[in-house]
N, C-alpha and C positions, 0 to 999 in steps of 0.2 A: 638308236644305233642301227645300223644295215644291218642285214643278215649277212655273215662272210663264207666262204666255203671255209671247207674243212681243213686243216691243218696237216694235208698228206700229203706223201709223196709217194717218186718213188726209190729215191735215193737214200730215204730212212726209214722207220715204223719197222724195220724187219731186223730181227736179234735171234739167232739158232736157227736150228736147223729143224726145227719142229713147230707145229702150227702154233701161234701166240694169239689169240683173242684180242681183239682192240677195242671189240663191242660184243656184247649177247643182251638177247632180248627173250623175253618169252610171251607164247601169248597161247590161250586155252579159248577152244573151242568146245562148247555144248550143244546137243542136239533140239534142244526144244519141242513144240506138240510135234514134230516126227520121227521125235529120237533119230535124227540122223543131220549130222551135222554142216551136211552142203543143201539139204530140202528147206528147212527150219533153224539152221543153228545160229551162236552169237559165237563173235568173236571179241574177243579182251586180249587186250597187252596187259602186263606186268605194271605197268605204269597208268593204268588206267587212258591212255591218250588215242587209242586203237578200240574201240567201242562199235560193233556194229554187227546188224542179222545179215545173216548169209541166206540165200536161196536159190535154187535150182536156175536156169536161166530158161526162157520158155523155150528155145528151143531144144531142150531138152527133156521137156516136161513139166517145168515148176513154174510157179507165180512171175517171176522175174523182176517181184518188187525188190531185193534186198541186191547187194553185191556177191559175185560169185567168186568162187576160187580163181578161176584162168583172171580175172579182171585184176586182182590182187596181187598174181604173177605177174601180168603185164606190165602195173605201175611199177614195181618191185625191181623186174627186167629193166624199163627203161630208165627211170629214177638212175639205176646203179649205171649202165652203159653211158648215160648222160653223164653224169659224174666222173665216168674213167675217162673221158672223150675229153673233158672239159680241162682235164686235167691235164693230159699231154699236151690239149691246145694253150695253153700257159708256159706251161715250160716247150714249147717253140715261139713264145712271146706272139700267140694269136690272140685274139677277144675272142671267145668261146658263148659273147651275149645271145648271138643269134641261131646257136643250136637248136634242136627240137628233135627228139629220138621219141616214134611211134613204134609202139611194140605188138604185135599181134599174136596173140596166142588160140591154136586152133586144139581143142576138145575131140579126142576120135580113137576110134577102137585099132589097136596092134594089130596088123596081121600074122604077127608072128604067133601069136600064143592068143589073142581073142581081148586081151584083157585090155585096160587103156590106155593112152599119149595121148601127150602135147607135143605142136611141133613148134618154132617161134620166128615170125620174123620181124626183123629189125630194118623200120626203114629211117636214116637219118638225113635231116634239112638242115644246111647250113650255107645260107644265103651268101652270095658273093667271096666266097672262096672256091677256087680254082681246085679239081678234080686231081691233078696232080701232086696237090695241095697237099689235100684231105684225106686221099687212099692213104695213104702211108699213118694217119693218122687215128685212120680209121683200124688200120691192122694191130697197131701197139694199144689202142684201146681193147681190141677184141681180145688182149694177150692178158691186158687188167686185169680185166671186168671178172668180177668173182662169179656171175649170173653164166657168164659164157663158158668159164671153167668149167664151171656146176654141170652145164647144159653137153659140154662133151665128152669131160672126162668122170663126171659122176661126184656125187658130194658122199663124204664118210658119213654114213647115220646110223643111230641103233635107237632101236626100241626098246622100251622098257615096262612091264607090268608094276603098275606103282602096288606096294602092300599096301 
């Protein structure tokens, strides 16, 4: 059997007026020989299906053998933006086969405050559609995409000291 997309839209999935969960995932990260969980650590999903060492990227200092944070962002980033795109390109009855959303994400110190950012761009190819096409398509996908919410207006998180 194909793999099919996912059964969303955006005509429905939404009930209240308060955030509803469609999906949660968790996933723990440990530090390994450097107690620090971006130099040496692993990461696990919930599900066991997300398995892998995390490491410094050399240009930042580390080995550069494992996968780093920004790289996990990135796939995450484009993954979802691919999906919100792919989406609207449906419901304007486009074929969406030939998209391809590259995401780059750049690692670098605040000037505000010293401390760090990411900045992210998106660049998307979709072969043989028309620019007047696609902008419009492109905006209602930016309006989605939960990755781009996230990215301007900030995601709700709290931290927790587990007992």
């Amino acid at each position: 059997m194909p793999i099919q997309p996912p059964d969303l839209s955006t005509e429905k999935d939404f009930d209240g007026e308060s955030f509803t969960p469609l999906y949660t995932t968790r996933v723990t990260v440990t530090g390994g020989a450097a107690a620090h969980g971006r130099a040496s650590g692993r990461a696990r999903s919930d599900d066991g299906v997300l398995d892998l060492d995390l490491r410094t990227p050399a240009e930042l200092g580390g080995d550069g053998r494992g996968t780093n944070p920004e790289q996990l962002f990135a796939a995450g980033f484009a993954a979802c933006f691919h999906g919100a795109l792919s989406l609207v390109a449906r419901q304007a009855a486009l074929d969406p086969t030939a998209i391809s959303v590259e995401a780059t994400v750049a690692f670098g110190r605040d000037p505000d405050d010293g401390g760090y950012l990411l900045q992210v761009d998106l660049m998307v190819r979709w072969p043989n559609i028309a620019r007047e096409v696609a902008t419009p398509l492109l905006t209602q996908a930016d309006s989605l995409c939960p990755y781009v919410k996230m990215t301007w207006q900030g995601t709700p998180t709290t931290i927790t000291l587990a007992s």
